[in-house]
N, C-alpha and C positions, 0 to 999 in steps of 0.2 A: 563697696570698694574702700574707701572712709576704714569704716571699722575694720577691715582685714588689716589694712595699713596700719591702723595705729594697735592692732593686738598685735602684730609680728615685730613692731618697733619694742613694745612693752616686754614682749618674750624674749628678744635680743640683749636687751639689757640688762633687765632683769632675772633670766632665768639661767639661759645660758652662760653668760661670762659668771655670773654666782658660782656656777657646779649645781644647782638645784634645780628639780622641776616640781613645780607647786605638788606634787603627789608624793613627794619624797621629803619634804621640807619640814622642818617640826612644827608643831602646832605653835603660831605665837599670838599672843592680844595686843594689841596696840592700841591704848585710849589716847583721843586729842582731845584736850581741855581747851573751849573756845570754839568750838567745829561749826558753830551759826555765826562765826565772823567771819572779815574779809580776808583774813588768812586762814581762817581755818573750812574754810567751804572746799577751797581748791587744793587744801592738801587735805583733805577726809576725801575728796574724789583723787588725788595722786595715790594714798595709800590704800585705797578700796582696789588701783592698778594692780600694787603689789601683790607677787603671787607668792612671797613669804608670811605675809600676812594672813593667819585664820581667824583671826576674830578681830573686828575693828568697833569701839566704843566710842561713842561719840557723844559729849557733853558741853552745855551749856547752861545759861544762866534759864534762855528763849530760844525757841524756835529748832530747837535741836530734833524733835521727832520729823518735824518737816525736812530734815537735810538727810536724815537718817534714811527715812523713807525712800527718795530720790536717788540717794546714792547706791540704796540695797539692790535695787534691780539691773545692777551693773554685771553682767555674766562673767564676773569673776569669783576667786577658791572663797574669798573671806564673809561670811555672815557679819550683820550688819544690827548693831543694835544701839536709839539711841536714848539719852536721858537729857532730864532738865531740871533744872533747879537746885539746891544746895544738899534738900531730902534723899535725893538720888544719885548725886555724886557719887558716896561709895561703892552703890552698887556697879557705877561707871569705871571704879577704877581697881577692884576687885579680880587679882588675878594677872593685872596687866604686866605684863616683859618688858615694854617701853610707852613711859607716856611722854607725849608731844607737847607742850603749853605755848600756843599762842594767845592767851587771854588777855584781856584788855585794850585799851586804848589808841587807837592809830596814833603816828604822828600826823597833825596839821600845818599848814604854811604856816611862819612866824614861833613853833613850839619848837624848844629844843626835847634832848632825853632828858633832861632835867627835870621840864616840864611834866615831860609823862610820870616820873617816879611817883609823884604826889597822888595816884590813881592808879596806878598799877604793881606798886607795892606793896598795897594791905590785897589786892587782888591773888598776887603772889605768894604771899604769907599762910591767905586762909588753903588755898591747892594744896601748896607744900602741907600742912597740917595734914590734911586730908592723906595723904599719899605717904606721907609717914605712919601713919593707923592704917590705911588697907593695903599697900603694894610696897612696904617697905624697902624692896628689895627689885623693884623696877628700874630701869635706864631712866631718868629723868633729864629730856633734852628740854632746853629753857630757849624761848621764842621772844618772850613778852621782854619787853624794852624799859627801861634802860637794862642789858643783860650783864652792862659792868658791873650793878647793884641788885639787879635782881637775883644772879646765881649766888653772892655771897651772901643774901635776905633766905632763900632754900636751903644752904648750907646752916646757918645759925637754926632754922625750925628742927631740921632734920638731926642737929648736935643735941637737940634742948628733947626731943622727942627718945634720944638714943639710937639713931637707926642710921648715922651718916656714915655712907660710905664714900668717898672721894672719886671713888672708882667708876660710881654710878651717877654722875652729876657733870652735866654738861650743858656750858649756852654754846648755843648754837651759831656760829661765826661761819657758816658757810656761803653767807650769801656775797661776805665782802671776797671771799676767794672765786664766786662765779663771776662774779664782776670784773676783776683782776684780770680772769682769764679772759672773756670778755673781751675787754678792753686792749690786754695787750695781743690776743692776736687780731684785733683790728690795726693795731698801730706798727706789728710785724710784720704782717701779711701773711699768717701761717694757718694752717688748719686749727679753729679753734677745739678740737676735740681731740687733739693729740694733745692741747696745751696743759702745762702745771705748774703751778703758782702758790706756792705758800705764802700766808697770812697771818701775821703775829700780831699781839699785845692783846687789845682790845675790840669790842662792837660799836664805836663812835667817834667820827671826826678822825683827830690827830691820834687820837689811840688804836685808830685802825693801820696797818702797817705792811705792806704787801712789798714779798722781799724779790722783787724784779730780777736782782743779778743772780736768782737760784733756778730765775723761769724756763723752761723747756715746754719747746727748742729755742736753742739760742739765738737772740736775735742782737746784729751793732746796730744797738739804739743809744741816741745821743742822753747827755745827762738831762737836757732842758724836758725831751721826750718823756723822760722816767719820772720826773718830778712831775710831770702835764698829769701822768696814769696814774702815780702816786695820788693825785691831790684829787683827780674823777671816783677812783674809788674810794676815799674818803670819803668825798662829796658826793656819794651814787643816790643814796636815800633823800637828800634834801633834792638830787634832780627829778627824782620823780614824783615825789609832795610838789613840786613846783609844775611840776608837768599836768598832774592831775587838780592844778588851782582848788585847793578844799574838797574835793571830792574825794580824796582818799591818798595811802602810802602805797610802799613799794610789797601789795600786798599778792599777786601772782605769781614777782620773781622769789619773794619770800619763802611762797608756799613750796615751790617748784625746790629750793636750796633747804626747806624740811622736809624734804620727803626723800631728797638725797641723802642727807646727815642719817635720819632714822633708819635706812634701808642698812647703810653703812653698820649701824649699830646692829641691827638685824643681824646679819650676813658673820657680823663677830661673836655675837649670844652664840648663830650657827658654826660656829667654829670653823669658817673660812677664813684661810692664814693671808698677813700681810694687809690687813684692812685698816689702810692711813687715811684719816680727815684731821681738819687742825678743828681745834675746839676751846672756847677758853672753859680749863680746867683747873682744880688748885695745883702748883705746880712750885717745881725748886728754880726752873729754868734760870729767872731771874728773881731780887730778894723780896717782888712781889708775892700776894698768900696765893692770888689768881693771875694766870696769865691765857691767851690763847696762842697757840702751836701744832704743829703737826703731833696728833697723838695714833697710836695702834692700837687698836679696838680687836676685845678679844671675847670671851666664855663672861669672864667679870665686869665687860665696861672696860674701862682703861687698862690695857697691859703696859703697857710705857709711855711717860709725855719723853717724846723726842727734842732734842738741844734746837738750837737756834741756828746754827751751822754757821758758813761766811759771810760776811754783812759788807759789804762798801761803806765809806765814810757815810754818804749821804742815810743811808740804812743806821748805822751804828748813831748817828746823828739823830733821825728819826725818834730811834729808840727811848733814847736818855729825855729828851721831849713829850712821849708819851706817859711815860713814868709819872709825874706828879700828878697828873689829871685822873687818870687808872686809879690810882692806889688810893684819891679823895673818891673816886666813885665806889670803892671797894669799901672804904670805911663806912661810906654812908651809907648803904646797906645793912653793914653789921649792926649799926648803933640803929637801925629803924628796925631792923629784926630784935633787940635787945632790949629796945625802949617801950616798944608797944605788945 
């Protein structure tokens, strides 16, 4: 009973509202780099779901054959194959349409992203290498944290390698807009699966930026209210580092908000029209190199990063505050992608 339930929720969402049914869909590979961590276990089992997915690659440093394994005999379209260690990477990413990268280092109570960078930035550097030499030409959705320094540390490998295209580079900022939504339609009272909530700037703190007055459906919510939801989904990741007392991050809803982004990306390779997520992407929006925004995803990765649209003071306010933070995370990537 279980499993009908949840294959007909799976087909719902995924196959149907797409336009595709996994027999008609094109062949695509998907490698998640990191797939024996705590984000990457639960989205190697989201994207083994997906019925646009034919081939799913699954790599790690450890323990990857045993996730491999486990996940393969899941009675869906995608074969399942996985790799370990640095020898075998290529052959992990070989061919892929879209790789995933949640690698590295949780956050802990008491770490900032700052913290993390010092460990997950030469983590970052060596992938990117990697995936400039075999998949040059892959979707690269960026997981691993700090993602304000990490996308612009993939950007400078993939420039240095030759093979950057803008078009195909994306951190993934999807989990501050499920948050968003989340949060405001608990605080609206509205269905939260009708809800839409765009999400600017950045993946941290005051750099993350959810523009309430554009949310649908419209809710009279007070300004103290918007500043409360404003400041939770800032704050979402440190509540549940705290919730999980050293035991771990916000690594289920994480996985759950990449396998959204990737299907997204999917679904645009498949030349389904109209396919909007925000994304921090390199962008003109504002006179930062990177920003996140509502982008359309098409055949190439990016077909447009979409403007900013109306802001309220308090939004416009936000804005110009997140600014100096962003753009010293942005540099410190370049100069740690350049230096080493």
């Amino acid at each position: 009973m279980r499993t009908c339930m949840l294959k007909s929720i799976i087909q719902r969402n995924s196959i149907s509202r797409r336009g595709f049914a996994s027999g008609s869909a094109p062949e695509r590979k998907v490698a998640v780099l990191g797939a024996a961590g705590g984000i990457g276990q639960p989205l190697s089992l989201l994207m083994k779901l997906n019925p646009l997915v034919s081939s799913l690659s699954l790599y790690d440093i450890a323990g990857t054959p045993g996730v491999a394994a486990d996940v393969s005999h899941i009675n869906t379209r995608s074969q399942v194959a996985g790799f370990a260690g640095e020898e075998q990477l290529g052959q992990a990413l070989e061919g892929a349409d879209v790789v995933i990268i949640p690698a590295g280092v949780p956050r802990k109570p008491g770490m900032t992203r700052d913290d993390l960078f010092n460990i997950n930035a030469g983590i970052v550097k060596s992938l990117a290498t990697a995936i400039a030499k075999y998949c040059p030409h892959a979707l690269v959705n960026m997981i691993s944290n700090p993602v304000n320094s990490t996308v612009p540390i993939a950007a400078e490998v993939f420039k240095k390698a030759g093979t950057y295209d803008e078009k195909r580079l994306f951190g993934v900022t999807t989990l501050d807009v499920v948050r968003a939504k989340t949060f405001y339609a608990g605080k609206a009272k509205v269905n939260v699966a009708e809800v839409n909530v765009p999400v600017v700037g950045g993946h941290a703190g005051i750099t993350i930026l959810p523009l309430f007055s554009q949310a649908t459906p419209t809710a009279n919510l007070s300004d103290e209210e918007i500043e409360a939801l404003t400041k939770r989904t800032q704050d979402g990741g440190t509540e549940v580092v705290e919730a999980k007392a050293g035991k771990g991050s916000a690594t289920l809803s994480m996985a759950y908000a990449g396998a959204i982004f990737a299907d997204a990306c999917l679904k645009g390779l498949n030349g389904v029209p109209d396919v909007v997520e925000c994304s921090f992407v390199q962008s003109n929006v504002t006179e930062l190199p990177f920003f996140a925004s509502k982008v359309r995803l098409g055949k190439n990765g990016v077909e447009e990063v979409l403007g900013l649209g109306p802001m309220t003071d308090f939004e416009k306010k936000g804005l110009e505050a997140l600014k100096p933070e962003l753009l010293s995370s942005i540099e410190k990537g370049i100069k740690f992608a350049n230096a080493n």
